[in-house]
LUMLOKOL-348152 format. One record per residue (C-alpha): residue number from 1; residue in one letter; x, y, z. Coordinates in steps of 0.05 Angstrom, whole numbers, plus 5000, padded with zeros to 4 digits. Layout:
<recs>
+------+------+------+------+------+
! resi ! resn !    u !    v !    w !
+------+------+------+------+------+
!  NUM !    a !    X !    Y !    Z !
...
+------+------+------+------+------+
</recs>
This chain:
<recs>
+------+------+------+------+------+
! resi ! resn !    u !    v !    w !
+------+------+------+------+------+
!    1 !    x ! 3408 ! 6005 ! 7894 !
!    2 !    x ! 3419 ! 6067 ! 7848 !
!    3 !    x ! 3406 ! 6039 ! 7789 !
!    4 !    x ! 3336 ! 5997 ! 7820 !
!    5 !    x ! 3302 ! 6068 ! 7836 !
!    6 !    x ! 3331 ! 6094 ! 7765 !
!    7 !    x ! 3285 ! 6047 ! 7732 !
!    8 !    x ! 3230 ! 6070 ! 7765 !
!    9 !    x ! 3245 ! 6143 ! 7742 !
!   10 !    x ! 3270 ! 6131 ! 7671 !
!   11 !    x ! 3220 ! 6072 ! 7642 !
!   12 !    x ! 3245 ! 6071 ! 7572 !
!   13 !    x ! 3323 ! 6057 ! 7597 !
!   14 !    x ! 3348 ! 6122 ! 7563 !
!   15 !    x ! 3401 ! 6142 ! 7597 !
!   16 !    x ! 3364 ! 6203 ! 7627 !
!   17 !    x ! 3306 ! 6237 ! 7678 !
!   18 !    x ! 3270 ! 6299 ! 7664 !
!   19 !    x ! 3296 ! 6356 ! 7713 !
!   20 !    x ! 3230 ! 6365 ! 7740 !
!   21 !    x ! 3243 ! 6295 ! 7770 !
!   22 !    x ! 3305 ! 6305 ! 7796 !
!   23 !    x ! 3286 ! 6324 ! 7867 !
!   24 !    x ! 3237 ! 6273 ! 7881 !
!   25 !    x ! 3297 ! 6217 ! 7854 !
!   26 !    x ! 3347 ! 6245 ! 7901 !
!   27 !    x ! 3303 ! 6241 ! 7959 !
!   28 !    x ! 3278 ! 6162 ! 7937 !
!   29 !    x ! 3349 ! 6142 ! 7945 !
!   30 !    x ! 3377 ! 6104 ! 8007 !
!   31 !    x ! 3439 ! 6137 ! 8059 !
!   32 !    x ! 3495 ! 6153 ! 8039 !
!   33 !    x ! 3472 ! 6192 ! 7963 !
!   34 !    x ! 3400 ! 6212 ! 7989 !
!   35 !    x ! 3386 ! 6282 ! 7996 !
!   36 !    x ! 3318 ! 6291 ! 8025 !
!   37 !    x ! 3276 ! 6343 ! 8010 !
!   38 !    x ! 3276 ! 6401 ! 8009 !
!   39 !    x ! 3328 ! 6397 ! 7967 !
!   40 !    x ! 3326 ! 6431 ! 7906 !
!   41 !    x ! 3389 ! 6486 ! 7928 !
!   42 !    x ! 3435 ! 6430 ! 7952 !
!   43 !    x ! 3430 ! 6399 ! 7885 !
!   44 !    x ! 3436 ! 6465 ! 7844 !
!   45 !    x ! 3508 ! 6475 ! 7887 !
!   46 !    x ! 3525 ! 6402 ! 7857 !
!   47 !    x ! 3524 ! 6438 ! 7794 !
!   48 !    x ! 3498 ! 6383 ! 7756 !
!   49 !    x ! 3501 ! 6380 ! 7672 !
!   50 !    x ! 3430 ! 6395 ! 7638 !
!   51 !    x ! 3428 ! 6361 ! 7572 !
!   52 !    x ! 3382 ! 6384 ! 7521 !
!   53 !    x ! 3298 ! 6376 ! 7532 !
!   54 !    x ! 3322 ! 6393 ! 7599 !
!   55 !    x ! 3353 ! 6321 ! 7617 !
!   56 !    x ! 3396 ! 6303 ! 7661 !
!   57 !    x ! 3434 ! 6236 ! 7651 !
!   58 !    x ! 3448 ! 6182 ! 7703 !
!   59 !    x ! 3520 ! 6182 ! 7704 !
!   60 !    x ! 3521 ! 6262 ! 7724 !
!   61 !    x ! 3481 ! 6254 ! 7774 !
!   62 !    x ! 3512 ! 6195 ! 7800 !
!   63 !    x ! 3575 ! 6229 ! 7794 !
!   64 !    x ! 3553 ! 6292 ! 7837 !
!   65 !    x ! 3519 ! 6257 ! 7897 !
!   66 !    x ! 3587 ! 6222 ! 7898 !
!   67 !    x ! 3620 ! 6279 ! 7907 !
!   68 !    x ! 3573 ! 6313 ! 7947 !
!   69 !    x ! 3576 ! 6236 ! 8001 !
!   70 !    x ! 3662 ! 6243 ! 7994 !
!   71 !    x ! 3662 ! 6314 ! 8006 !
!   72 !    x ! 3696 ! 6348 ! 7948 !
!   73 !    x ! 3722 ! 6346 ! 7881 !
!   74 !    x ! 3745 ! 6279 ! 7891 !
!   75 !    x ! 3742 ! 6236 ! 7832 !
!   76 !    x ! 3739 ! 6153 ! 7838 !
!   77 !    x ! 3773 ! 6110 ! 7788 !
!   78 !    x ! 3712 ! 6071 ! 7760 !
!   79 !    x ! 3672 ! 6128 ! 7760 !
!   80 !    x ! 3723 ! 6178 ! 7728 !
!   81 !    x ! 3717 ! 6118 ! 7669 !
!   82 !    x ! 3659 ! 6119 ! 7664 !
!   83 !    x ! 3630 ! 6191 ! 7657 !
!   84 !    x ! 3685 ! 6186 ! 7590 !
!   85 !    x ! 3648 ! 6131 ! 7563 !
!   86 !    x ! 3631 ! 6134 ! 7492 !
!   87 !    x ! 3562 ! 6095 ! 7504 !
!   88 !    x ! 3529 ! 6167 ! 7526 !
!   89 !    x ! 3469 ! 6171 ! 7479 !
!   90 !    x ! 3452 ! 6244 ! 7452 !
!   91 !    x ! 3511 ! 6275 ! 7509 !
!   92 !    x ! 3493 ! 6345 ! 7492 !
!   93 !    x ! 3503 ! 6382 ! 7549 !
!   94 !    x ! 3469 ! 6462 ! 7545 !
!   95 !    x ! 3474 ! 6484 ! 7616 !
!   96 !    x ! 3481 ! 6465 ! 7681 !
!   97 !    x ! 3433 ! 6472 ! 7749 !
!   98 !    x ! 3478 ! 6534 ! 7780 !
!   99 !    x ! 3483 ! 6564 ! 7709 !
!  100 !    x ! 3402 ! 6559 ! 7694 !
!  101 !    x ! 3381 ! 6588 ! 7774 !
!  102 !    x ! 3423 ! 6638 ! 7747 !
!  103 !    x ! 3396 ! 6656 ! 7687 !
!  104 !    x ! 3324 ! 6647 ! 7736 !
!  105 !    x ! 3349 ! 6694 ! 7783 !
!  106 !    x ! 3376 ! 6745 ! 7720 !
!  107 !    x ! 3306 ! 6740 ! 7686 !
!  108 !    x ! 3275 ! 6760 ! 7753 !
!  109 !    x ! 3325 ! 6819 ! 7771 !
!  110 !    x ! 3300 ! 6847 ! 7701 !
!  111 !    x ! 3226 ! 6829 ! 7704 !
!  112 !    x ! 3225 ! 6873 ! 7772 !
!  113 !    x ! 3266 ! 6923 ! 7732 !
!  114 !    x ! 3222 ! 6933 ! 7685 !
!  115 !    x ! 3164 ! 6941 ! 7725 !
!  116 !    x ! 3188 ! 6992 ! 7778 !
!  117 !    x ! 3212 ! 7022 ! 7706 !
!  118 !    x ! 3137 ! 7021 ! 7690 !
!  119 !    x ! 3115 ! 7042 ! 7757 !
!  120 !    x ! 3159 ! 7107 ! 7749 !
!  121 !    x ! 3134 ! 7133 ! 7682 !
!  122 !    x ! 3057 ! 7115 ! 7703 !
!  123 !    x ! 3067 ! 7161 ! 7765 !
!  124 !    x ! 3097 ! 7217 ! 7720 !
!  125 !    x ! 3037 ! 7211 ! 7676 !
!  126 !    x ! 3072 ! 7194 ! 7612 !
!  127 !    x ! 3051 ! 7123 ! 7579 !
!  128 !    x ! 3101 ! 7079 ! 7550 !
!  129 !    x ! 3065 ! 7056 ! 7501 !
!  130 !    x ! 3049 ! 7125 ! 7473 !
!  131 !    x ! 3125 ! 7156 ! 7485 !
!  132 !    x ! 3147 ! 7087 ! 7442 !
!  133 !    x ! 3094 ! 7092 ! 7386 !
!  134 !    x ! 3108 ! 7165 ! 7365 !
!  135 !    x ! 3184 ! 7159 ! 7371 !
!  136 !    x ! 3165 ! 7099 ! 7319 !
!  137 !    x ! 3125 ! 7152 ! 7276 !
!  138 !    x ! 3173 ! 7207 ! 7284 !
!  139 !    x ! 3232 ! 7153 ! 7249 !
!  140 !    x ! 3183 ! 7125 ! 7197 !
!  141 !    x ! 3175 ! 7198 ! 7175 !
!  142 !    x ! 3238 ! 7214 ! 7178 !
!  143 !    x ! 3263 ! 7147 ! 7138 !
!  144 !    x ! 3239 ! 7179 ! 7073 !
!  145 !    x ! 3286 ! 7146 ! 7014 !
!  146 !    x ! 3315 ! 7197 ! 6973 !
!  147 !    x ! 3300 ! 7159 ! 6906 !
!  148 !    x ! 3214 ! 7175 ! 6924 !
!  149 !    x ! 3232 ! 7243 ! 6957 !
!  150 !    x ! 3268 ! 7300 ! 6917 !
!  151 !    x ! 3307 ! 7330 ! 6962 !
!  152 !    x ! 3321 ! 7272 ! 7018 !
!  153 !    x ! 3335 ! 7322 ! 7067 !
!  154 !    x ! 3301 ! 7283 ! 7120 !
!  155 !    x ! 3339 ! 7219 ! 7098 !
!  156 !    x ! 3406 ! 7257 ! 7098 !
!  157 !    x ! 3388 ! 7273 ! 7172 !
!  158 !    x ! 3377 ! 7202 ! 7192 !
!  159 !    x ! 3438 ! 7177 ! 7149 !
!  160 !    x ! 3478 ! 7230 ! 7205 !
!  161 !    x ! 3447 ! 7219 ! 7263 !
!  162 !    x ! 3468 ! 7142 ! 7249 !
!  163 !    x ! 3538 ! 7150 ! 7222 !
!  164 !    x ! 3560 ! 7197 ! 7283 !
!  165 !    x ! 3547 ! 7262 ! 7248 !
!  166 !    x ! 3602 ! 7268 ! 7197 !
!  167 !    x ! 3604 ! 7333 ! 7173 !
!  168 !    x ! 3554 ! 7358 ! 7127 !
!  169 !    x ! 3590 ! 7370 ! 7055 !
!  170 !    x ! 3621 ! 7295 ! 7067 !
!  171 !    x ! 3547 ! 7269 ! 7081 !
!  172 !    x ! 3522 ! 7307 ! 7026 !
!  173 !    x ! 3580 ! 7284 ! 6978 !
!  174 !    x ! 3562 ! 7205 ! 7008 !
!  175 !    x ! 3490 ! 7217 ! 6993 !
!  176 !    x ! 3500 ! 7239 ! 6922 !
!  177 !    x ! 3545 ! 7172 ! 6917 !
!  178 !    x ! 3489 ! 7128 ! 6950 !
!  179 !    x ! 3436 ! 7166 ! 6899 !
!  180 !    x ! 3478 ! 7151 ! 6836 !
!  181 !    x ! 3494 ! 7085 ! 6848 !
!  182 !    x ! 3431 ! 7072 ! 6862 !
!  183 !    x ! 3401 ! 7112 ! 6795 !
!  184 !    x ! 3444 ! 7067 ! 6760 !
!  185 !    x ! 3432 ! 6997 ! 6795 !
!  186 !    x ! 3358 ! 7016 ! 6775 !
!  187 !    x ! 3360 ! 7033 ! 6694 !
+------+------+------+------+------+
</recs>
């Protein structure tokens, strides 16, 4: 009976179902695999493979609401054969259900992050826009190469602040190096 309401789900007879289906399968099947709906958390504990284009293929599945019915990690002959058979086409497995609610509930944690982050500089007055776009002015003037600026003081600053601040006569003997060799790579 599994494979009569796969059809109906995967037309073309390739192997897989779009995740966004994957609910509304597991409810159409009969007792003992069906999980009705809502049941979107039960299946992300079956920890179920995501292939690429976000497919899922019928074996996995098949394989988990086995599992899930037997009650463990319990693994039947015919079907431990058959989730190593070579016929999978395009078996490319990215993620998994528990990995990508995961990465959901991740994305989330920093989306409210950010926010409150926002929240806390609007209240203080200062705009994050404008505190980002002059330290971006503030390091393009600083960036000056030495080769278009005589003295490359400024660049000998930056070239410190970004190497950990070696001490100055070494930067200044590095500079004169980096100046050279780059006189010369130009004649």
């Amino acid at each position: 009976m599994y494979y009569e309401i796969w059809e109906r789900y995967d037309e073309k007879a390739t192997q897989y179902i779009h995740l966004d289906n994957l609910c509304e399968f597991v409810d159409a099947l009969e007792e003992p695999l069906r999980i009705a709906q809502p049941n979107f958390l039960r299946l992300v504990v079956l920890d179920i493979p995501i292939c690429e284009g976000d497919r899922i293929h019928c074996i996995d599945i098949l394989d988990a609401l086995t599992k899930n019915f037997l009650g463990g990690d319990l693994a039947t002959g015919e079907l431990g054969d058959l989730k190593k058979a070579p016929d999978r086409n395009d078996y490319h497995p990215v993620s998994s259900l528990l990995k990508r609610q995961r990465e959901i509930y991740a994305s989330s944690v920093i989306q409210k992050a950010w926010s409150r982050y926002l929240e806390r500089n609007r209240a203080a007055g200062e705009s994050v826009a404008a505190s980002v776009a002059a330290r971006s002015r503030s390091t393009r003037r600083a960036a000056v190469d030495p080769a278009n600026n005589g003295d490359g003081r400024a660049f000998e600053k930056l070239l410190r602040e970004h190497l950990g601040a070696p001490p100055k006569d070494e930067t200044t003997h590095w500079l004169a190096k980096l100046s050279r060799s780059r006189a010369s790579s130009t004649s």
